[in-house]
NUZA-719635 format. One record per residue (C-alpha): residue number from 1; x negated, z negated, y negated. Coordinates in steps of 0.02 Angstrom, whole numbers, plus 50000, padded with zeros to 5 digits. Last residue first. Example, Ala and Ser with C-alpha at 12.3 -4.5 7.8 and 13.67 -1.06 7.14 Angstrom:
// residues 2
NODE  2  49316  49643  50053;
NODE  1  49385  49610  50225;
END
This chain:
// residues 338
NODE  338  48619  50319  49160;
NODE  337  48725  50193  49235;
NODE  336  48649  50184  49422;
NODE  335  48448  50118  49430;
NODE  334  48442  50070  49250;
NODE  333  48615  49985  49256;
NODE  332  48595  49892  49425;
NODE  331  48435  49812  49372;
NODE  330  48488  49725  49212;
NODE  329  48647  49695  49336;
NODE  328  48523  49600  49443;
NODE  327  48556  49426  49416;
NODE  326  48717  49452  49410;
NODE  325  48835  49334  49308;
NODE  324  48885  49171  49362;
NODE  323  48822  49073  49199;
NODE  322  48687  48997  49298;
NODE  321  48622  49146  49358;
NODE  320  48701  49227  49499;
NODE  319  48610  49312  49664;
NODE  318  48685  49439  49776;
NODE  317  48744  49383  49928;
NODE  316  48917  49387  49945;
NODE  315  48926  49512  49809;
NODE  314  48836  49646  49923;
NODE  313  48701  49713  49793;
NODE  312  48526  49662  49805;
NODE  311  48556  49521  49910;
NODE  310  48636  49614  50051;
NODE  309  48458  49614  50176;
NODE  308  48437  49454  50132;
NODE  307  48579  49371  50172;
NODE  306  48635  49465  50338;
NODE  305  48834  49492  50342;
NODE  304  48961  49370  50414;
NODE  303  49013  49311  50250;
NODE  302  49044  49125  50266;
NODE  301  48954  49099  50081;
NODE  300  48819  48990  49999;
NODE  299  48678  49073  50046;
NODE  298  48657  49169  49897;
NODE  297  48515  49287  49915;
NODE  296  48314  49222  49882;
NODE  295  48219  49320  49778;
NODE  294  48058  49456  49833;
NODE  293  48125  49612  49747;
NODE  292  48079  49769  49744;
NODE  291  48092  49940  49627;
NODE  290  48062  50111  49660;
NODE  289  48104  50242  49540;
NODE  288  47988  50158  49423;
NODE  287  47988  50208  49213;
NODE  286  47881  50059  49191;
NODE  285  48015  49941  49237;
NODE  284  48140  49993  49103;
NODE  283  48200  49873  49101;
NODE  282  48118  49697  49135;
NODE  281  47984  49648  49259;
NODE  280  47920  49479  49350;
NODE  279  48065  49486  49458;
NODE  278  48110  49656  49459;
NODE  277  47955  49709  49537;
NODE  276  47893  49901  49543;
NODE  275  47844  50016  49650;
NODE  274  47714  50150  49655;
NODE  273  47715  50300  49526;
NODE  272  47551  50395  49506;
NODE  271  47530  50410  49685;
NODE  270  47697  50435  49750;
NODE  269  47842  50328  49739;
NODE  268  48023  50406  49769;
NODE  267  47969  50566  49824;
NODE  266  48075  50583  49980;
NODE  265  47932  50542  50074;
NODE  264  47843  50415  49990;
NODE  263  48025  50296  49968;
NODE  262  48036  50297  50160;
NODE  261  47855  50238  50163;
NODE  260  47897  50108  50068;
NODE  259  48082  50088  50154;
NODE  258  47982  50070  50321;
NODE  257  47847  49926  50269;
NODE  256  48001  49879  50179;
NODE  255  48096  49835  50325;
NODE  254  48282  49874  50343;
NODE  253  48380  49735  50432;
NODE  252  48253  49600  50412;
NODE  251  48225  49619  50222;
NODE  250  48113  49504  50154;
NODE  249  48024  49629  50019;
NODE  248  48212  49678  49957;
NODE  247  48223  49839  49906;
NODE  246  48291  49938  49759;
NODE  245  48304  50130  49742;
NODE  244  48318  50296  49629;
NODE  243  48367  50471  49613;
NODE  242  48375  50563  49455;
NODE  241  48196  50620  49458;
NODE  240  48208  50677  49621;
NODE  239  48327  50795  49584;
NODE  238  48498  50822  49673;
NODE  237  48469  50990  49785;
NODE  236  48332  50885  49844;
NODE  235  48205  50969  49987;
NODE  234  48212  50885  50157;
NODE  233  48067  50774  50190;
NODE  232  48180  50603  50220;
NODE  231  48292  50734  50333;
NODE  230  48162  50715  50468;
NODE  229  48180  50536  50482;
NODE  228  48046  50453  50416;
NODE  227  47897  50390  50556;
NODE  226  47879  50307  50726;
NODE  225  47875  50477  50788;
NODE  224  48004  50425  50918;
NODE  223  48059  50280  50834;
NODE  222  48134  50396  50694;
NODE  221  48166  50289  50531;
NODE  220  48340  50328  50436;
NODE  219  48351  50173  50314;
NODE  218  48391  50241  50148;
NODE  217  48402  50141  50085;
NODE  216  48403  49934  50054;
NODE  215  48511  49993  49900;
NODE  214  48515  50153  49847;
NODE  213  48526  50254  49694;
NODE  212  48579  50425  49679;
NODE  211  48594  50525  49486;
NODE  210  48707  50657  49417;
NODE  209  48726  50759  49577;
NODE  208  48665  50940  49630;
NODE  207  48754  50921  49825;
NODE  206  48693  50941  50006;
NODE  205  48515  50893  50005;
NODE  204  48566  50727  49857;
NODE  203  48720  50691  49990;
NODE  202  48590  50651  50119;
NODE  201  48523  50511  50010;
NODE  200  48702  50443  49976;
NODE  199  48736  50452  50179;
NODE  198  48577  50339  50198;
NODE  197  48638  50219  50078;
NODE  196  48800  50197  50136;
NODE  195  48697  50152  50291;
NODE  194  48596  50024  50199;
NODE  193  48701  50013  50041;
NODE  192  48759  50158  49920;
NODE  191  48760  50250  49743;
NODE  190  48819  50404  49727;
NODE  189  48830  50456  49530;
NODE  188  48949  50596  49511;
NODE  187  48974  50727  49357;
NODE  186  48891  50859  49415;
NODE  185  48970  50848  49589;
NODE  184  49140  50909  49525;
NODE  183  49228  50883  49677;
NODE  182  49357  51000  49713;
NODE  181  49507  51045  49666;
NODE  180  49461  51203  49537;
NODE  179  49336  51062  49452;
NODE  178  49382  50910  49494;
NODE  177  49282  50744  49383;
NODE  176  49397  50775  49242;
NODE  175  49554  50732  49304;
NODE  174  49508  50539  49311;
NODE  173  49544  50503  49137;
NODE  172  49654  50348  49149;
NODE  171  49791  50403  49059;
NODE  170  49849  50505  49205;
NODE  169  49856  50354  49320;
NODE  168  49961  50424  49468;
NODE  167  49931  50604  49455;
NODE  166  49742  50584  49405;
NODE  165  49714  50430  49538;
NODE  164  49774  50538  49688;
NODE  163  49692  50692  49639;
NODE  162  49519  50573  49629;
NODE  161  49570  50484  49785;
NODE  160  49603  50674  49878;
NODE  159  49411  50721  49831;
NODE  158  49334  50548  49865;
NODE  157  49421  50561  50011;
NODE  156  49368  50732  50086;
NODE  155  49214  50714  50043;
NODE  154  49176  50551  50132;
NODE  153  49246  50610  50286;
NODE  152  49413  50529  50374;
NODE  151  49538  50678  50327;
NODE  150  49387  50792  50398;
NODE  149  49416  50708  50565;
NODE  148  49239  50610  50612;
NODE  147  49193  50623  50781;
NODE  146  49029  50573  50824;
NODE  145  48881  50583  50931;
NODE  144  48892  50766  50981;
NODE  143  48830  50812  50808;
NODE  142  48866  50949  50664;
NODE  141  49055  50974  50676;
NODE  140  49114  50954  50495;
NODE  139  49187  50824  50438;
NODE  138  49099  50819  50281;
NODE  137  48994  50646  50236;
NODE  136  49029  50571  50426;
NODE  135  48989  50734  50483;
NODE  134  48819  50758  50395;
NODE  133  48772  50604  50425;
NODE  132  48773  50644  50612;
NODE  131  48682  50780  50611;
NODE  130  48541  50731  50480;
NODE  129  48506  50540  50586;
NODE  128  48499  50661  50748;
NODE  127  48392  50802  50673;
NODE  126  48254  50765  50764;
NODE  125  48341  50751  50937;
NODE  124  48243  50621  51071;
NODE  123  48403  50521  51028;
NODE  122  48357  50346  51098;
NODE  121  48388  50247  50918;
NODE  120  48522  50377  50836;
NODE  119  48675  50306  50853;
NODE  118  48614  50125  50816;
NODE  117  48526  50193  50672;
NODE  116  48695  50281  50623;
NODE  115  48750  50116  50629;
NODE  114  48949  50136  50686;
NODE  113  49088  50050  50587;
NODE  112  49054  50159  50439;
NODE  111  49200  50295  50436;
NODE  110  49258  50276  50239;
NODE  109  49322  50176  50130;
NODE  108  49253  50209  49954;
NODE  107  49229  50102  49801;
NODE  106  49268  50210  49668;
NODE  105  49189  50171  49483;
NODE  104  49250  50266  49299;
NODE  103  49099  50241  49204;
NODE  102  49126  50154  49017;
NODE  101  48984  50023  49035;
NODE  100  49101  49878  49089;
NODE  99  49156  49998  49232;
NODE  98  48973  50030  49306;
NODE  97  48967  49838  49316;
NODE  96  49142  49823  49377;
NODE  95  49097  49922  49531;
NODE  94  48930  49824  49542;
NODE  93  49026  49650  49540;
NODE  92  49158  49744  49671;
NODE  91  49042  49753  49830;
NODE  90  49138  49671  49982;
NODE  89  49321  49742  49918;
NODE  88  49229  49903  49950;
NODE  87  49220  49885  50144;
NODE  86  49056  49837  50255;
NODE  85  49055  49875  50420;
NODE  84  48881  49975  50416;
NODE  83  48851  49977  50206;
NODE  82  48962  50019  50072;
NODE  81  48973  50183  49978;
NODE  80  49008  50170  49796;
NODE  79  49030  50324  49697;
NODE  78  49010  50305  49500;
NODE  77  49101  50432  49409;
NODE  76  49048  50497  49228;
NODE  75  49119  50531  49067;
NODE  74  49027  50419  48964;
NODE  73  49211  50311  48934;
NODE  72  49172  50219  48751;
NODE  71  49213  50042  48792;
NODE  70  49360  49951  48705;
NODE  69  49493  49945  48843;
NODE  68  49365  49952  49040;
NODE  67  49306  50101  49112;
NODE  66  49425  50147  49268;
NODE  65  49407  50034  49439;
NODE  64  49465  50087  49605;
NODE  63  49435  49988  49766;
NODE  62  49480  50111  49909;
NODE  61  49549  50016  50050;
NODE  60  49475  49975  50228;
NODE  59  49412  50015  50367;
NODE  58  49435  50155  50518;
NODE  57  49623  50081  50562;
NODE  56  49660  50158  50402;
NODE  55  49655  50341  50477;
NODE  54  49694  50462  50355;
NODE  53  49818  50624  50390;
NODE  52  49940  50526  50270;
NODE  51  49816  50576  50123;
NODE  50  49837  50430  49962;
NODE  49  49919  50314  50036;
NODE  48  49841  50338  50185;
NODE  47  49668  50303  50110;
NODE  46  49748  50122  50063;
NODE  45  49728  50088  49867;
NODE  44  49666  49949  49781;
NODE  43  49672  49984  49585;
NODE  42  49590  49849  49493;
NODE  41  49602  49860  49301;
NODE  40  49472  49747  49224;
NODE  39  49483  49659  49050;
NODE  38  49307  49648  48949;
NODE  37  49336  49585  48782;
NODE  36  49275  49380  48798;
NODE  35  49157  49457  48935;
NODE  34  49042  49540  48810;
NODE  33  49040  49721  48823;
NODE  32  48896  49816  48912;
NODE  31  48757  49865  48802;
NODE  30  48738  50052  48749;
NODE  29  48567  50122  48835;
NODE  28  48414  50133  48747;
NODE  27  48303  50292  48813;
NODE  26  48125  50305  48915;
NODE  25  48012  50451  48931;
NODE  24  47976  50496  49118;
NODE  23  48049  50681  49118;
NODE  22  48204  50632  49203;
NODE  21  48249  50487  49069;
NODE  20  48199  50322  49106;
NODE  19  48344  50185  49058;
NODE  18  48344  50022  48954;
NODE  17  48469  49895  48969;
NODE  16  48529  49805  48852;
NODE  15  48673  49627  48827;
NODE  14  48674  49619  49035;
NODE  13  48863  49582  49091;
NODE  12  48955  49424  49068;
NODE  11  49064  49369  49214;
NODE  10  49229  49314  49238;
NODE  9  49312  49459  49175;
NODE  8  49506  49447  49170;
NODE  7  49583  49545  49322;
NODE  6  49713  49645  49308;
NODE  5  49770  49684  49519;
NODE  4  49848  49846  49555;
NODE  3  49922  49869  49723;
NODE  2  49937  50031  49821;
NODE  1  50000  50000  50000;
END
């Protein structure tokens, strides 16, 4: 069912953030709104509300939020793909953090209950982690090891969610991001989480986006070669300049011996660009399209996910000063809300 929730902000977002442009040079960005004039529209919608051929046994809803009253919109969409299991509801302080700086934000349900690592661990095929993203991201039939219906794949939802939301909420603004019904790519930011991670770094072979960041991703690492997955080395359609990611240096789930070397291959760090750390760093972090972090996650929670590798992002886990805001929404805007 479609429910919309106002929510008053709780939390205060960062006052500036600074942002790297493509070519290295580095750009103020607008400060978020102060919380005292931030009010949140929360659309939660079911995927079959929205296309009757969707499966909503597969997650989850869609967690919708436009650019909040009194902030400029910047005419952008920020995609949010959760991680294995996870579903949007679990990852709304970045969704409102795009929203508080005028970017219209989709949390997306989609197919995730599977790891694609999982999926992939004893396939001796080198385009395993490539086939079977591929499917969950299109529905097409590109590997043995899943079925994804094309009313269950990522583009197919974003693209019926954003007709949805422009019939239903016509003042909202959402129209603008199809172009002839579909997805006008030029105007998305994907952003994503371990395996929504991986599907957002895929997306930058398939599509020319607006930017990618990931969070503790992309993950795909072939045991076989003991190296990148294949795809990792695939040229960008998306630039590499517009793509960006955050790790956490005591990550269980996704290494960052791995992710390092992960980064290195896609073009992330290279030798005149290594990694930077948040903690002991402020925007715009040397212009980095790599950036760690070595804090501690919130432990204070019965979310059954793993602490540290969710801290930089899954609100469960993700660190609060003593005010309750993010720690890292400095962070989120540079990598994301460009």
């Amino acid at each position: 069912m479609n429910k919309d929730l106002r929510l008053a902000a709780l939390t205060a977002l960062s006052s500036m953030v600074l942002a790297s442009c493509g070519g290295g040079s580095s750009e103020q960005v607008a400060p978020a709104p102060p919380p005292s004039s931030a009010d949140y529209v929360v659309h939660e919608v079911l995927p079959s509300t929205i296309d009757p051929a969707a499966n909503d046994q597969i997650s989850d809803v869609h967690v919708i939020i436009p650019p909040i009253a009194g902030v400029t919109p910047v005419g952008k969409l920020f995609v949010f793909l959760p991680g294995t299991d996870g579903v949007p509801t679990d990852y709304q302080l970045i969704l409102k953090a795009g929203a508080g700086r005028g970017f219209h934000t989709i949390g997306l349900d989609y197919a995730n209950s599977s790891a694609v690592g999982v999926t992939c661990l004893t396939s001796t095929d080198v385009n395993c982690f490539w086939d079977v993203r591929r499917e969950v991201i299109t529905g097409g039939n590109y590997s043995p090891d899943v079925a994804i219906a094309p009313a269950d794949s990522i583009v197919t939802r974003l693209t019926k969610a954003i007709a949805y939301l422009n019939t239903t909420y016509p003042s909202e603004g959402w129209g603008q991001y199809l172009a002839n019904g579909a997805v006008d790519w030029s105007k998305i930011v994907v952003g994503g989480h371990s395996q929504g991670g991986g599907h957002a770094g895929v997306m930058t072979k398939l599509y020319a986006m607006s930017r990618a960041c990931y969070f503790a991703s992309p993950p795909d690492w072939d045991t076989n070669t003991n190296s990148p997955a294949a795809w990792e080395s695939y040229t960008s359609v998306t630039p590499v300049s517009a793509q960006y990611g955050f790790g956490g240096l005591q990550d269980p789930s996704v290494p960052y011996s791995q992710l390092s070397v992960i980064w290195e291959t896609m073009g992330l760090m290279n030798s005149t660009s290594s990694a930077v750390s948040v903690d002991s760093n402020t925007p715009p972090y040397g212009d980095s399209h790599a950036l760690t972090t070595n804090a501690q996650p919130d432990t204070s929670t019965t979310d059954p996910g793993t602490p540290l590798h969710g801290l930089t992002v899954r609100d469960a886990f993700t660190p609060l000063t003593s005010s309750g805001t993010p720690v890292f929404d400095p962070v989120w805007g540079y990598l994301c809300f460009q």
